[in-house]
C-alpha positions in Angstrom: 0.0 0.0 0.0 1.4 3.5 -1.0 0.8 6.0 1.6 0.8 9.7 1.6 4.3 9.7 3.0 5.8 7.2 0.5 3.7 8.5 -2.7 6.3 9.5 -5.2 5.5 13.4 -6.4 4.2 13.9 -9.8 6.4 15.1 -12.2 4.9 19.3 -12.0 5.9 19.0 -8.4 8.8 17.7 -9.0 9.6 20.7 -11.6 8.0 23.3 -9.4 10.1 22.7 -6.5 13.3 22.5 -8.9 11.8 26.1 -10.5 11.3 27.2 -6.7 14.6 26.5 -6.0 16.2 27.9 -9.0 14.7 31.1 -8.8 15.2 31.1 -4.7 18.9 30.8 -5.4 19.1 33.7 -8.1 16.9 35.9 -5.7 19.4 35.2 -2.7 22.1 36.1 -5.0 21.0 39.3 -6.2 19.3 40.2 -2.9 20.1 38.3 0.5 16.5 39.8 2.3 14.4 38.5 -1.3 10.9 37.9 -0.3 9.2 34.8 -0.5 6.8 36.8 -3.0 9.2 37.6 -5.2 11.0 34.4 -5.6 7.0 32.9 -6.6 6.9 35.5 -9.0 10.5 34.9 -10.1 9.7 31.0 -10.0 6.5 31.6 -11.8 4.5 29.8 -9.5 2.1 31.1 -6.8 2.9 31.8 -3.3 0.1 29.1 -2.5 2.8 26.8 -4.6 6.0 28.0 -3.2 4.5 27.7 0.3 3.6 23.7 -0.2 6.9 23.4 -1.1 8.8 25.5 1.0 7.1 26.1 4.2 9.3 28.5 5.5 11.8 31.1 4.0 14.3 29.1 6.0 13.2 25.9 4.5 13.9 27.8 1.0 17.2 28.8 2.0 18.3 25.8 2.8 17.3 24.4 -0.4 18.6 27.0 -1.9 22.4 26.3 -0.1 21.9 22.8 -0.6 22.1 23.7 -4.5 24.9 25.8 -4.4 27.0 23.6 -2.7 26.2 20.6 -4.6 26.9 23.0 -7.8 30.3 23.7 -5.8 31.2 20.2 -4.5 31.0 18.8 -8.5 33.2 21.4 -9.9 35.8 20.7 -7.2 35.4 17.2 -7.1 38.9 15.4 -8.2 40.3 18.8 -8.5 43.9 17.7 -8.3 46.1 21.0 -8.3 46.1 23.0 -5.7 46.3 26.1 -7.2 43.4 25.5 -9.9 41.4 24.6 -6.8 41.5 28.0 -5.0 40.9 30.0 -8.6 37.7 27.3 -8.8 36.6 28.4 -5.3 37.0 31.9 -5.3 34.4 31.7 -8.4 32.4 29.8 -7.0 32.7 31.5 -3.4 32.2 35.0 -5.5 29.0 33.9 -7.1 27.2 32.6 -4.0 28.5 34.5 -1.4 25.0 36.3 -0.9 23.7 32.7 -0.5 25.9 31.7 2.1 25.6 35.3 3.9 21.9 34.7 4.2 22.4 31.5 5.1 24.5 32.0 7.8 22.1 34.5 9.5 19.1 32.1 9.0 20.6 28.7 9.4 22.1 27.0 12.0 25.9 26.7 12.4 26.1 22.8 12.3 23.4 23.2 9.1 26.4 25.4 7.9 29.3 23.0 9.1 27.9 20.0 7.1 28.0 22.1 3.9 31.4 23.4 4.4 32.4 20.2 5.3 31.0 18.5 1.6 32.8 21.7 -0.1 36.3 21.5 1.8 36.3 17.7 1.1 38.8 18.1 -1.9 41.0 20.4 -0.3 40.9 18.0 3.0 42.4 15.2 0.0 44.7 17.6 -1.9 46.6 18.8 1.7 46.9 15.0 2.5 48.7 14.9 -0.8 50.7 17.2 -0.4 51.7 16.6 3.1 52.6 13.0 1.5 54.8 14.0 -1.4 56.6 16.8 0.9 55.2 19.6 -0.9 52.7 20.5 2.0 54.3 21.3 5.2 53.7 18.7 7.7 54.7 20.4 10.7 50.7 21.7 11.1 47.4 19.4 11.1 45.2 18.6 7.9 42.3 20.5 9.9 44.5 23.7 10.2 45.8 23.9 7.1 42.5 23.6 5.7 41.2 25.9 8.3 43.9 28.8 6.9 42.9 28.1 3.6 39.0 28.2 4.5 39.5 31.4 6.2 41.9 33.1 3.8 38.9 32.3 1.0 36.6 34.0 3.6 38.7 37.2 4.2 39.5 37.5 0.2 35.7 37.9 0.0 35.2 39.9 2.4 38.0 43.0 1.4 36.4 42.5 -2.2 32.4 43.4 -0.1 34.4 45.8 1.7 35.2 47.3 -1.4 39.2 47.0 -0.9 40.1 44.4 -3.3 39.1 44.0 -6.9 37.3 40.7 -7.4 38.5 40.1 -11.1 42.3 40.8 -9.0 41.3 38.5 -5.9 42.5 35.1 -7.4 45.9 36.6 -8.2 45.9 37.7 -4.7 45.0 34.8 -3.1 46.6 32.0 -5.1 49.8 32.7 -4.0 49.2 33.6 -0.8 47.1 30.1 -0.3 50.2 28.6 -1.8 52.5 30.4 0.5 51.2 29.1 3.7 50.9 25.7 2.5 54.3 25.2 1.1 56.9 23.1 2.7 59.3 24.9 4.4 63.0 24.3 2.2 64.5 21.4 3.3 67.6 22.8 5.4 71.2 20.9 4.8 
């Protein structure tokens, strides 16, 4: 017997809630505070509709950072230079940023924490790497070294909001210094 619970959702709901979603994140990205009106308008679905889907603006949100970070864990996925990997981050940091900023006021941290976690996942693999060949230093932990990195991303963004650092001059800017505070110290003879 399929109940109400375990009925699968027609195919228009199915599209809806991706259209929901869609428009949710492009709302978020052009204005953190978007209503839940104009994301049904922007969705092209009533707010009757957007509300079955999404109860909540939070709900949305969520939804709406879930995308973005699946969208950010497939481009780094097997990323296998380090370098490539922060110029693939900052863009995809740079275009959701206003996501993640509403997110973080609306979410809960360990909501937050899981996300980060999926996104960091290749870094995590490339320090490992690195530490392993001797082209990481190894005198710090994994967790911190991803930690500087994580935070160095962070603080890129925030001087380009601030209005301090170009964004199309950001990656040049923080390439190397990513770099620099992962690279083995020279070997001293």
């Amino acid at each position: 017997m399929v109940t109400a619970a375990h009925r699968p959702r027609r195919a228009d709901a199915e599209r809806n809630s991706a259209a929901i979603v869609d428009a949710g994140l492009d709302c978020f990205l052009a204005d953190p505070q978007a209503s839940m009106a104009a994301i049904a308008r922007a969705a092209g679905v009533s707010r009757v509709t957007l509300y079955s889907h999404f109860p909540t603006r939070e709900a949305l949100l969520d939804a709406a950072l879930d995308r973005a970070v699946t969208e950010a864990a497939a481009a780094l996925e097997g990323e296998r230079d380090l370098a490539h990997l922060v110029r693939t981050s900052w863009r995809l940091l740079d275009r959701h940023s206003a996501v993640f900023a509403a997110a973080s006021a609306a979410l809960p941290p360990e909501a937050l924490r899981e996300r980060h976690d999926r996104v960091l996942a290749p870094l995590r693999s490339l320090v490992v790497r690195g530490q392993e060949a001797g082209e990481v230093r190894g005198d710090l932990s994994v967790d911190w070294l991803v930690t500087v990195v994580y935070s160095l991303v962070h603080a890129a963004a925030a001087e380009v909001q601030a209005g301090r650092l170009d964004p199309e001059r950001a990656p040049d800017v923080l390439t190397p210094t990513v770099l620099g505070a992962l690279a083995a110290p020279p070997a001293t003879g």
